[in-house]
C-alpha positions, -999 to +999 in steps of 0.1 A: -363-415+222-358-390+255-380-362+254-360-336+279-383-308+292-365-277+294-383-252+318-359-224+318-332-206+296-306-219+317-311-260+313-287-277+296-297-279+259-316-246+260-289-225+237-285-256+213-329-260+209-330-223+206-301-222+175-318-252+158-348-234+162-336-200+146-319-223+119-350-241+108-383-218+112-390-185+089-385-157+113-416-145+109-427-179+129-402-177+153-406-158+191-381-135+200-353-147+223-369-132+253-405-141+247-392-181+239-375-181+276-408-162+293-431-190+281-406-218+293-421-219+328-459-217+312-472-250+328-494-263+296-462-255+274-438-283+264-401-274+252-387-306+245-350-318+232-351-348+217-327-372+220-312-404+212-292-420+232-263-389+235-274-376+202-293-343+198-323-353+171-349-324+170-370-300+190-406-307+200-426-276+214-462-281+219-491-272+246-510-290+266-543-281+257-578-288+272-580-325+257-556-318+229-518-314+225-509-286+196-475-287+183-465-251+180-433-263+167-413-297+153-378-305+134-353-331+131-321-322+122-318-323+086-287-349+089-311-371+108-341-370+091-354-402+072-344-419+102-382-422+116-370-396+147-401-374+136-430-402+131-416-416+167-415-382+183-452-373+167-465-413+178-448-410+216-470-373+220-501-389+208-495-424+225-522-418+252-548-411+226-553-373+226-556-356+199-525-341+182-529-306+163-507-291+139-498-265+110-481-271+082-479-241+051-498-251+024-488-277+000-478-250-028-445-260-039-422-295-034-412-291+000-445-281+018-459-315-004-432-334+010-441-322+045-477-328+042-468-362+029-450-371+059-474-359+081-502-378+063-484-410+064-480-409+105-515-407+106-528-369+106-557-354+088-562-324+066-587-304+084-609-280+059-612-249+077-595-219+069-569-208+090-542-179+096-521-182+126-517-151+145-485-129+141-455-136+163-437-103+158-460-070+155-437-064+120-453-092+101-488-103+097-507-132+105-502-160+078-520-188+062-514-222+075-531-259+072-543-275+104-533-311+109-550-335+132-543-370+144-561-395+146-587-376+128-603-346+110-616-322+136-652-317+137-660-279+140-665-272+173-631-288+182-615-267+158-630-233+176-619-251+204-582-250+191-587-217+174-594-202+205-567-217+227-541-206+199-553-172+206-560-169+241-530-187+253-503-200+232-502-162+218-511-142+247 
């Protein structure tokens, strides 16, 4: 699978990534238009299209953090999922051993059960703390989210480490 970096709001693929994302987040976890393209050039943040072969799969955002990647945001199309695009994508980010970090909403109803499931089989951890990720758009507030973790549970002082970065950077 090719990972494409886009950088800027101009790259090819940019329009199509951004739609997809609008299509498959709640808005209240999605960055406005102008604040998705002013992040592109961040150097720790990855906006990837993934492909395969001429085929548009998913989208993979995620930051390079200080000896972790967090995944900020991840989807297949859902005409291609069940195809193992997703557990590749997730296995290809955490190929060089560091440690992969996610959120997922709880595991209330079918779907979020489903998701966790997936995520559980390609390896990640349920991590106990709890956790509300910070608002994207000053008309909603923060909301409750599960942190995921591959290859393991974080022990606590990696979590603050996380917690931190999510605030300081990925949301600054």
């Amino acid at each position: 699978m090719e990972h494409i970096r886009i950088i800027a709001p101009g790259d090819p693929g940019f329009d199509w990534l951004y739609d997809l994302y609008m299509q498959s987040f709640p808005v209240h976890e999605q960055r406005l238009r102008e604040r998705q393209e002013g992040v592109l050039g961040h150097p720790e943040y990855h906006c990837d299209l993934l492909c395969q072969g001429e085929t548009r799969v998913g989208l993979l955002m995620w930051w390079a953090g200080p000896g972790f990647r967090y995944v900020e945001h991840f989807c297949v199309r859902p005409e291609l999922r069940g195809r193992r695009y997703g557990a590749k994508a997730l296995e290809e980010l955490g190929r060089d051993g560091k440690t992969v970090v996610l959120e997922i909403d709880p595991p209330v109803d079918e779907i979020a059960r489903r998701r966790q499931g997936f995520y559980q089989r390609c390896g990640f951890a349920v991590n106990p703390y709890p956790h509300v990720h910070p608002p994207y758009r000053p008309e909603y507030p923060g909301h409750e989210l599960v942190v995921l973790s591959s290859p393991r549970a974080l022990p606590p002082a990696e979590y603050g480490a996380f917690a931190c970065y999510l605030s300081a950077v990925v949301m600054a």
